[in-house]
C-alpha positions as CSV (number, residue, x, y, z in Angstrom):
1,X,79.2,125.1,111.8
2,X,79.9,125.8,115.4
3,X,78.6,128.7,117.2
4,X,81.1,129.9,119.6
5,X,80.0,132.2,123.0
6,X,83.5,132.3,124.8
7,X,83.2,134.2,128.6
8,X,85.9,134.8,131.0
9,X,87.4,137.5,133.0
10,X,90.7,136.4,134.0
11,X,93.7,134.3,133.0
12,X,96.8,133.6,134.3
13,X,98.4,137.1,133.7
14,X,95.4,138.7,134.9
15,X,92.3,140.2,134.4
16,X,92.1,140.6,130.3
17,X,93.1,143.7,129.3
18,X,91.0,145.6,126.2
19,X,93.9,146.5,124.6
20,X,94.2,143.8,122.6
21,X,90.5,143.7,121.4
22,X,91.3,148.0,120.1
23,X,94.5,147.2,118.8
24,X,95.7,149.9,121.3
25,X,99.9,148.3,120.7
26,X,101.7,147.9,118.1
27,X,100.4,145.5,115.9
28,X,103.7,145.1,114.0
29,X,105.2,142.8,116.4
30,X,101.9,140.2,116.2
31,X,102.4,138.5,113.8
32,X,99.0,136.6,113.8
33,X,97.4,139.8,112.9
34,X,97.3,141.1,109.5
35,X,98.4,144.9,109.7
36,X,96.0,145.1,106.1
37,X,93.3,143.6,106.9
38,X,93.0,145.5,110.1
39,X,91.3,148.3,108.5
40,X,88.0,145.7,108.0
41,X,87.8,146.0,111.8
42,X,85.1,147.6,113.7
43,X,85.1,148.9,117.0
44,X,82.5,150.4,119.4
45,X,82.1,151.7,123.2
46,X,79.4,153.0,125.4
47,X,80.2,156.9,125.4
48,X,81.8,157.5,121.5
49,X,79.4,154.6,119.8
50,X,81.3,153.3,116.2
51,X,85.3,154.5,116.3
52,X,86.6,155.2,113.2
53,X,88.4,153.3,110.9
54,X,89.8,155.4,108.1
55,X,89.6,152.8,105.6
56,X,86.2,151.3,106.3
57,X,83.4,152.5,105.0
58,X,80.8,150.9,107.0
59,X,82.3,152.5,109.7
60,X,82.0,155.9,108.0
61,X,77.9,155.2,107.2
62,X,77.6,154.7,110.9
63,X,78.9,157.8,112.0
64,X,82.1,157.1,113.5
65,X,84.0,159.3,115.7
66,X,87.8,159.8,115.4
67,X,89.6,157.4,118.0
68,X,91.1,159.6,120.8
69,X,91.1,157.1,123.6
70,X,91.5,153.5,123.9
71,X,88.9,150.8,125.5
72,X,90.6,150.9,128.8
73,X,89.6,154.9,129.1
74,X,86.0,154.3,128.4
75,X,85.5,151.0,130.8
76,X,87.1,153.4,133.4
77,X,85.5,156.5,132.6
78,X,81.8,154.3,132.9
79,X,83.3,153.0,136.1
80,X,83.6,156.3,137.4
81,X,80.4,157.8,136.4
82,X,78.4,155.1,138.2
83,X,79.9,153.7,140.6
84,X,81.8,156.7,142.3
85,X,79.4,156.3,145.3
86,X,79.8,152.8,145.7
87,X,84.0,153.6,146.1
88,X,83.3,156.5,148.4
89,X,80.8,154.6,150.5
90,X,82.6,151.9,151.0
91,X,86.3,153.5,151.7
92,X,84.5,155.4,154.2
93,X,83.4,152.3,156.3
94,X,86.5,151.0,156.0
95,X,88.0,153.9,157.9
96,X,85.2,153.9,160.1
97,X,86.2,150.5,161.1
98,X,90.0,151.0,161.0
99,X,90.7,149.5,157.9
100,X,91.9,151.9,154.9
101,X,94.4,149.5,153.7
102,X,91.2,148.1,151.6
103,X,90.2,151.1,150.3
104,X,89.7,150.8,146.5
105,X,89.6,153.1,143.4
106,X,88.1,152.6,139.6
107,X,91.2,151.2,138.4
108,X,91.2,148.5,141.4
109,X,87.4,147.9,140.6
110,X,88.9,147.6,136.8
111,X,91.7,144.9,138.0
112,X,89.5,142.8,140.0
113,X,88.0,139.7,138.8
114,X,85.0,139.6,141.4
115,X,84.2,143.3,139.6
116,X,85.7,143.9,136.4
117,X,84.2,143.4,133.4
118,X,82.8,139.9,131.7
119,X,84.4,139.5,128.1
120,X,82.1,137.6,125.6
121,X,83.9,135.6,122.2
122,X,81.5,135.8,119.4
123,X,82.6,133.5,116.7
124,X,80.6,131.0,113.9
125,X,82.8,128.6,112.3
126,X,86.5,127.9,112.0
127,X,89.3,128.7,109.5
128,X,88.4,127.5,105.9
129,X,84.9,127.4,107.1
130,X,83.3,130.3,108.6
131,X,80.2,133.2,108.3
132,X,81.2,136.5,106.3
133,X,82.8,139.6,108.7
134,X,79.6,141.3,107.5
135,X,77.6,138.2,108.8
136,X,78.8,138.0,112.0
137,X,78.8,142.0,112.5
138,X,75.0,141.5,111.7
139,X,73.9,138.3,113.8
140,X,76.0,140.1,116.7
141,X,74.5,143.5,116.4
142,X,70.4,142.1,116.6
143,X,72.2,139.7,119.5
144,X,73.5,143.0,121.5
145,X,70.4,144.9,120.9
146,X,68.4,142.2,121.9
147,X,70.4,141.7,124.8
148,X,70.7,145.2,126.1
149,X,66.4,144.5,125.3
150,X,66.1,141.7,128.0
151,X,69.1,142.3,130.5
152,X,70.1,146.4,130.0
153,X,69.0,147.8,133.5
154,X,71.9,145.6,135.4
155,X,74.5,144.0,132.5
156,X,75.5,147.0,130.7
157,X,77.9,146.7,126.7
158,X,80.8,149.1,127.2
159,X,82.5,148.3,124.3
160,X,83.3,145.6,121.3
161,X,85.5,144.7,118.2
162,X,84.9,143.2,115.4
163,X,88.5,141.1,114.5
164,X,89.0,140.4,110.5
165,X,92.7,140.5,110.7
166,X,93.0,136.8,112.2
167,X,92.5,133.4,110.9
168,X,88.6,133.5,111.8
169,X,86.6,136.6,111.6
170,X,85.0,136.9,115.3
171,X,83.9,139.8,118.1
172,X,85.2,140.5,121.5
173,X,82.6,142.2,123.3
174,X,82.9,143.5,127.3
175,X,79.6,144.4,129.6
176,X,79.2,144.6,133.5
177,X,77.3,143.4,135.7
178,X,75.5,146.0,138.6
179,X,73.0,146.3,141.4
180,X,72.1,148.6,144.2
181,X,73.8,147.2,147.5
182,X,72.0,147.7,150.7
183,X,73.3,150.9,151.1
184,X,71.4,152.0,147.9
185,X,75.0,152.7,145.8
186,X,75.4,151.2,142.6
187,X,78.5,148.8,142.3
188,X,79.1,146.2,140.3
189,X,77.9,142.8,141.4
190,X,77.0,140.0,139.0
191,X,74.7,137.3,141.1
192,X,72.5,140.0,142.8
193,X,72.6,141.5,139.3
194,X,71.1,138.2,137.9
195,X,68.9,138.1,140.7
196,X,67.4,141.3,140.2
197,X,66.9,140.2,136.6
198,X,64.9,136.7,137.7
199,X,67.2,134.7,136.6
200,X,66.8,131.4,138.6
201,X,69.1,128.7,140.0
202,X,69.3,125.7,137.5
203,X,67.9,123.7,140.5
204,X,66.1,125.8,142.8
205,X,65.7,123.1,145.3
206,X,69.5,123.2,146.2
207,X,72.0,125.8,147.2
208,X,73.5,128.5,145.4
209,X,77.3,126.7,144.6
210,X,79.7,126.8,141.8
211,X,77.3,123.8,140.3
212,X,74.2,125.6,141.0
213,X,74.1,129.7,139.5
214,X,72.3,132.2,138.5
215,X,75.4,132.2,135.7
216,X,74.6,129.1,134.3
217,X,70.8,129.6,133.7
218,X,72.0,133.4,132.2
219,X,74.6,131.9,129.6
220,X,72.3,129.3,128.5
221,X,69.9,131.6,127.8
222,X,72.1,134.0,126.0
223,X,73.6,130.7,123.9
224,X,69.5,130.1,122.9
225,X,69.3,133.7,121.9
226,X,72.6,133.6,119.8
227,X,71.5,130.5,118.7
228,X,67.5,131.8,117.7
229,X,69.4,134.3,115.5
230,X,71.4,131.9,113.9
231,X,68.4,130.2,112.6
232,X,66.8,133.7,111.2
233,X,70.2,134.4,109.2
234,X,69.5,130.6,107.6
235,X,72.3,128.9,109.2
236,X,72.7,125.5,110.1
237,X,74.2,125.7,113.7
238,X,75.9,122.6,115.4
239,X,73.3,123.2,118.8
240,X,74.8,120.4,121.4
241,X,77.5,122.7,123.2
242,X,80.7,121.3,124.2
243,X,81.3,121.2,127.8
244,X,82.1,117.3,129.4
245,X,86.0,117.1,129.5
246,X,86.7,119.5,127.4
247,X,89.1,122.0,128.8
248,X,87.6,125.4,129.4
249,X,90.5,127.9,127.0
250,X,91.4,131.3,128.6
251,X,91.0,134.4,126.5
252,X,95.5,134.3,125.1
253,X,94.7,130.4,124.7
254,X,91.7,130.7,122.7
255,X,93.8,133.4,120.4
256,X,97.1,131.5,120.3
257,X,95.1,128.0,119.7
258,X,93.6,129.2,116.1
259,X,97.4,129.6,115.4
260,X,98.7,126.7,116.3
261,X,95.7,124.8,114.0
262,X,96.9,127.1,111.0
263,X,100.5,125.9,112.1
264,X,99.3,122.4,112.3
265,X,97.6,122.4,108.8
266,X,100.3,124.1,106.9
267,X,102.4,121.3,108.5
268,X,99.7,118.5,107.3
269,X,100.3,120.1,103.9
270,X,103.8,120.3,103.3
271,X,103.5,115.8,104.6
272,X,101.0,115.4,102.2
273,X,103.3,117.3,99.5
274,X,106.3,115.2,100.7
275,X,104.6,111.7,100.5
276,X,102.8,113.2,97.3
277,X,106.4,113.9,96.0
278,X,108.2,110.6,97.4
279,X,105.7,108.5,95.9
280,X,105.0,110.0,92.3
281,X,107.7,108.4,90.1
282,X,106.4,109.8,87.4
283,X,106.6,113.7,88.3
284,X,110.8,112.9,89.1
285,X,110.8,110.8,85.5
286,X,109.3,113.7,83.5
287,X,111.3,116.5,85.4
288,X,114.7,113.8,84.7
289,X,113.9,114.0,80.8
290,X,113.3,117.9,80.7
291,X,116.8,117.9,82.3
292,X,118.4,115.9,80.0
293,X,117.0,117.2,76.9
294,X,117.7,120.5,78.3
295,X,121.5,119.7,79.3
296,X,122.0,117.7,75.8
297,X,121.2,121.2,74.1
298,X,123.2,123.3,76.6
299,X,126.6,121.2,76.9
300,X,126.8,120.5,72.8
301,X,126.1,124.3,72.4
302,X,129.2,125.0,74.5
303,X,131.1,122.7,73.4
304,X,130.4,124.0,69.6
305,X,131.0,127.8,70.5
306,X,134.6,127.1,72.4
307,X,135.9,124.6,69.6
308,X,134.7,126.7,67.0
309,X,136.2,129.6,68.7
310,X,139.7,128.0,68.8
311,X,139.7,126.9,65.2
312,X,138.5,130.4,64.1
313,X,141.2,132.3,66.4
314,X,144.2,130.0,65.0
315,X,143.2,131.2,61.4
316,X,142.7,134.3,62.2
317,X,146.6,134.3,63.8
318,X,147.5,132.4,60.8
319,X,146.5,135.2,58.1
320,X,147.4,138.3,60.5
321,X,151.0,136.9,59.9
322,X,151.5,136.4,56.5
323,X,149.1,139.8,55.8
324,X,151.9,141.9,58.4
325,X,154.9,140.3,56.3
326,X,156.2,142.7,54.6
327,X,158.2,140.4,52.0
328,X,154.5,138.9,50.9
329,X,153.0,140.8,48.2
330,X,149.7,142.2,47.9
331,X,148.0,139.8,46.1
332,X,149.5,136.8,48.2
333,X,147.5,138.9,50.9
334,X,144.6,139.1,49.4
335,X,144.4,134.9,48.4
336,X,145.5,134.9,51.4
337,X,142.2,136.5,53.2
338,X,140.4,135.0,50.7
339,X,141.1,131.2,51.6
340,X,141.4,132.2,55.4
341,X,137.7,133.4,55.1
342,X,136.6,130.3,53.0
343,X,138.0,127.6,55.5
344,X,136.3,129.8,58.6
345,X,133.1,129.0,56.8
346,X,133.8,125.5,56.1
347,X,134.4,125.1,59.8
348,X,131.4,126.7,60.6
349,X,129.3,124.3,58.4
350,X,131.6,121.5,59.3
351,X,131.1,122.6,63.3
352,X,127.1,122.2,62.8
353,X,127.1,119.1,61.7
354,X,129.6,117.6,64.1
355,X,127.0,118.6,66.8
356,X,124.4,117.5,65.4
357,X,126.1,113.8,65.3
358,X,126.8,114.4,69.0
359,X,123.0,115.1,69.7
360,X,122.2,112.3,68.0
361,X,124.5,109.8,70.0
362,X,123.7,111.5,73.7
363,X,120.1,111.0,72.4
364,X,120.6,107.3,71.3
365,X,118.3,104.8,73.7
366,X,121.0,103.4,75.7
367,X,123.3,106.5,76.5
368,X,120.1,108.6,77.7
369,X,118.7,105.8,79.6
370,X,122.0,105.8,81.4
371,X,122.2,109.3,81.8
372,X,118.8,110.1,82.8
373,X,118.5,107.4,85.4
374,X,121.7,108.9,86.6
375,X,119.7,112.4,86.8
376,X,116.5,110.7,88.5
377,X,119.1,109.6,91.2
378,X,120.2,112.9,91.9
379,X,117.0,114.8,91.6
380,X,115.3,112.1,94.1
381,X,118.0,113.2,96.7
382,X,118.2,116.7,95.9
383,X,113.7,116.7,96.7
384,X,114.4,114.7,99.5
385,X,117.0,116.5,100.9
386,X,115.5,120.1,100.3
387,X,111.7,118.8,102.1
388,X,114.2,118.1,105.2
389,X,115.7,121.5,105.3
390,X,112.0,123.3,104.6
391,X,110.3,120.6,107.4
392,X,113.3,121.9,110.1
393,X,112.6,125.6,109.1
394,X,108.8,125.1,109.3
395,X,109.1,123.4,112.9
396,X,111.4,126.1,114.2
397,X,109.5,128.8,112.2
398,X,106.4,127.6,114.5
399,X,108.7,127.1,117.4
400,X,109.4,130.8,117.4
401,X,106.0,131.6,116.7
402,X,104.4,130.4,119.6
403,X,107.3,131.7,121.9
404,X,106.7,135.1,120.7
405,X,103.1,135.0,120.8
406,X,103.3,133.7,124.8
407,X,105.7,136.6,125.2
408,X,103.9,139.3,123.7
409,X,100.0,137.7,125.5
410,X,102.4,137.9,128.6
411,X,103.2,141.5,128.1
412,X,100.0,143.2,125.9
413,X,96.7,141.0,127.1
């Protein structure tokens, strides 16, 4: 399996918003989350630790607290508490030097991508072939505390989430990066950061450049960590990462792309079923003599209840006439019933074996050839026809799936 470590801070609607990783909207209108399997989910800040989850208990043997404010409130409550000074320092120079329209506040600090927080991707595996939620929970936890271990005094965890509710069980985590300036206030900075950590250039002989950072050497040495864990939980990790040509996914496109490979293997399936179906001869011959053993015993059925119906109601009409006469005597009535009641079960007898002559000449070698390749016919369009309709609804059904998703990334992440 794969080992995923996915960073970013911005996308093309923004700096990503925490919302999505608390499930802080209405998850109703997503439909590639699973409203029941949300209650597997973990979640965990700075300030409140583990948030509860009413319906997990691993939640509840960790202590949770009740969740009374969303991700967004504790990255800016954290932003406040430490780097106050920093925004009052530097709004003050600005006015100093005549130039309040850049004063900032936490929220602008928050919606910045030179300052806002990094978001991290944890995730081992793919759909169909993946680590266990509890798995990942457990690789990620020793990787955080590890982390906070090496890096804690300048790249600070404010919150993660533990997602089961999507195709792939994986984390979203969020930390920031912060070093006194040279005005001694704290502010959020990630290279001096780094730097104040040691963390060197990859080549120290060149220039600092977007070839050449402190960045680099820091996420390969959290991918080795990630990857040392791995190895204690007994997994066989692919280790060569994929970088080359390989296009670099923003936090909505790695989310929507998982759906659109579900999409794309439910679409494999139902081709595989169609040339599965076109090409088995057999299934369509079996199903075609079912049908026509089936409609043998139905049609001769009818037909023996309706024609023995009419026979019975004409003798029935027959005897109410001569038994209402009133110039017939009793005892013509009664021979009367009597033979009326003798030829109904004659007929009934008679009726039996008629179909039963019927059945045999529908079922003769030559008739149900005729008739069942006449049912194979129809049965091969009526397959055909009906994989059409469900391939149309299955390419719109995806269609509207991925316009919705954009839509709601658009509006939510």
């Amino acid at each position: 399996m794969r080992a995923t470590r996915h960073n970013g801070r911005s996308g093309k609607h923004g700096v990503y918003n925490p919302r999505h990783n608390d499930r802080q909207f209405d998850i109703a209108n997503s439909e590639h989350i699973d409203a029941e399997k949300e209650k597997q989910n973990i979640y965990w800040d700075c300030y409140r630790g583990y948030v509860q989850n009413p319906s997990n208990q691993t939640l509840r043997d960790l202590g949770a607290v009740e969740p009374d404010a969303s991700f967004h409130d504790m990255e800016k409550m954290y932003y406040e508490d430490h780097y106050y000074d920093f925004i009052q320092g530097q709004n003050a120079r600005n006015e100093k030097n005549r130039h309040p329209e850049r004063n900032r506040t936490t929220e602008d600090l928050l919606k910045n991508k030179m300052t806002c927080p990094e978001e991290t991707i944890f995730q081992i595996g793919k759909e169909g072939e993946h680590i266990s939620g509890d798995q990942l929970f457990q690789i990620a936890d020793t990787f955080m505390k590890r982390f906070e271990g090496r890096f804690g005094e300048h790249v600070h965890i404010l919150d993660f989430a533990l997602h089961m509710d999507e195709t792939t069980p994986h984390i979203h985590e969020r930390h920031v990066f912060d070093c006194k300036n040279k005005y001694g206030e704290l502010c959020p900075q990630q290279e001096k950061a780094l730097e104040a950590l040691g963390i060197p250039l990859p080549d120290p002989d060149k220039p600092r450049g977007r070839n050449n950072n402190r960045k680099m050497m820091f996420d390969l040495i959290c991918r080795n960590l990630l990857l040392d864990i791995c190895r204690e939980q007994g997994l066989e990790i692919e280790e060569e990462p994929e970088y080359g040509g390989k296009k670099y996914l923003e936090k909505q496109e790695f989310i929507i792309q998982a759906q659109k490979e579900k999409i794309a293997r439910q679409e494999q399936k139902i081709k595989d079923q169609e040339e599965r179906i076109m090409d088995n001869e057999t299934l369509i011959d079996e199903v075609s003599e079912i049908a026509y053993d089936k409609a043998v015993e139905v049609v001769t059925e009818k037909v023996r209840v309706q024609t023995q119906e009419e026979d019975i109601r004409v003798l029935d009409q027959l005897c109410n006439s001569i038994v209402q006469n009133p110039h017939n005597s009793d005892k013509a009535k009664t021979i009367t019933k009597n033979v009326i009641k003798m030829a109904k079960d004659k007929l009934r007898d008679a009726a039996k074996t008629v179909i039963a002559k019927v059945q045999r000449n529908l079922q003769e070698p030559e008739t149900r050839k005729a008739n069942t390749e006449q049912i194979k016919k129809t049965a091969r369009s009526s397959i055909l026809e009906k994989l059409a309709v469900n391939k149309k609804r299955i390419a719109e059904d995806a269609a509207r799936k991925k316009n919705k998703e954009k839509d709601h990334d658009r509006n939510s992440l």
